[in-house]
SEGU-599174 format. One record per residue (C-alpha): residue in three letters; x, y negated, z. Coordinates in steps of 0.25 Angstrom, whole numbers. Example, Ala and Ser with C-alpha at 12.3 -4.5 7.8 and 13.67 -1.06 7.14 Angstrom:
BEGIN
- Ala,49,18,31
- Ser,55,4,29
END
This chain:
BEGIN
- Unk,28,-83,4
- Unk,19,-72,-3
- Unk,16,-75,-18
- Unk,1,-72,-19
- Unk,-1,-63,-31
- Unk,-16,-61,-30
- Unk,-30,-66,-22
- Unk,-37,-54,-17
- Unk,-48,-62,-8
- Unk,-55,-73,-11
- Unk,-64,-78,1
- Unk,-77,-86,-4
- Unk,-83,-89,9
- Unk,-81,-86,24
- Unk,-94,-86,26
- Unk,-101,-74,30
- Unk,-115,-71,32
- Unk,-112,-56,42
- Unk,-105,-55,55
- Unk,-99,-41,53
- Unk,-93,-36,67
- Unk,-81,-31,58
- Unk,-79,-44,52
- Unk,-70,-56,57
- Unk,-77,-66,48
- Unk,-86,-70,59
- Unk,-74,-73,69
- Unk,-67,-78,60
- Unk,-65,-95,65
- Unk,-65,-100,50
- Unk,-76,-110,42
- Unk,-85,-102,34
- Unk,-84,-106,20
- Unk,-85,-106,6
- Unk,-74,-107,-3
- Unk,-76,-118,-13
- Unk,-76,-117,-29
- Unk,-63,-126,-32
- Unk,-57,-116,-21
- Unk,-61,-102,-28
- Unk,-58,-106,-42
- Unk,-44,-111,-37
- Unk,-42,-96,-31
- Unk,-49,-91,-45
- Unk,-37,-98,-51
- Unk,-26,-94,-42
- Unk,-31,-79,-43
- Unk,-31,-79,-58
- Unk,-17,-82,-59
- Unk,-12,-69,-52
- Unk,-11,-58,-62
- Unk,-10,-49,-52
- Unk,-24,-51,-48
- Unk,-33,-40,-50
- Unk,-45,-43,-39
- Unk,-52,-53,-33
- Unk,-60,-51,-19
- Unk,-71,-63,-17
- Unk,-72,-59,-3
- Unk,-66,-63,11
- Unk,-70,-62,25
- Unk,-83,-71,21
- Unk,-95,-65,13
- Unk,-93,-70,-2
- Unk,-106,-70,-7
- Unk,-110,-81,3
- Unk,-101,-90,-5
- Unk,-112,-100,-12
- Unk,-105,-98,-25
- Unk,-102,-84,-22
- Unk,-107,-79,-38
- Unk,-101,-92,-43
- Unk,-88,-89,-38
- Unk,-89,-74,-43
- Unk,-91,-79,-57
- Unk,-80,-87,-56
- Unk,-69,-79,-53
- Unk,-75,-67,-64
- Unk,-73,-78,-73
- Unk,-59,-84,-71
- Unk,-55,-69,-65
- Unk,-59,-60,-75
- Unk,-50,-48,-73
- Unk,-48,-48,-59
- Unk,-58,-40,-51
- Unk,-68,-47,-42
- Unk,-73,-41,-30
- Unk,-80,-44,-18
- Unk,-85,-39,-4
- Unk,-98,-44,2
- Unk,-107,-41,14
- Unk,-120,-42,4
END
């Protein structure tokens, strides 16, 4: 078994609103989704307790600003993460 140190990735939804011919996301057999609040503030807390954690990605294969909470969830993790680098990649 592999201790987990750090979270690089956090996906906020699998949703994703393009159907980029590089991308698998629209192959992929999986329920598009949001993750829910109680879920992200129990990741918020399980990132907080690696001190190796430097950086935070609130991306995945789904487009994070389609999450309906998507600025709510931001704010979040600045407040209870605030020296660990928040970053993100979006298709908008």
């Amino acid at each position: 078994m592999i201790k987990i140190s750090t979270v690089h990735q956090i996906e906020l939804t699998s949703r994703c609103n393009l159907r980029c011919k590089y991308c698998v996301h629209h192959s992929m057999a999986r329920q598009k989704m949001d993750m829910t609040r109680e879920t992200f503030e129990r990741v918020l807390e399980l990132v907080a307790g690696f001190p190796e954690q430097h950086e935070l990605n609130l991306c995945g294969i789904g487009e994070s600003t389609l999450h309906p909470q998507f600025c709510e969830f931001v704010a979040l993790a600045r407040e209870r993460l605030p020296n660990i680098d928040l970053t993100m990649a979006t298709n908008g």
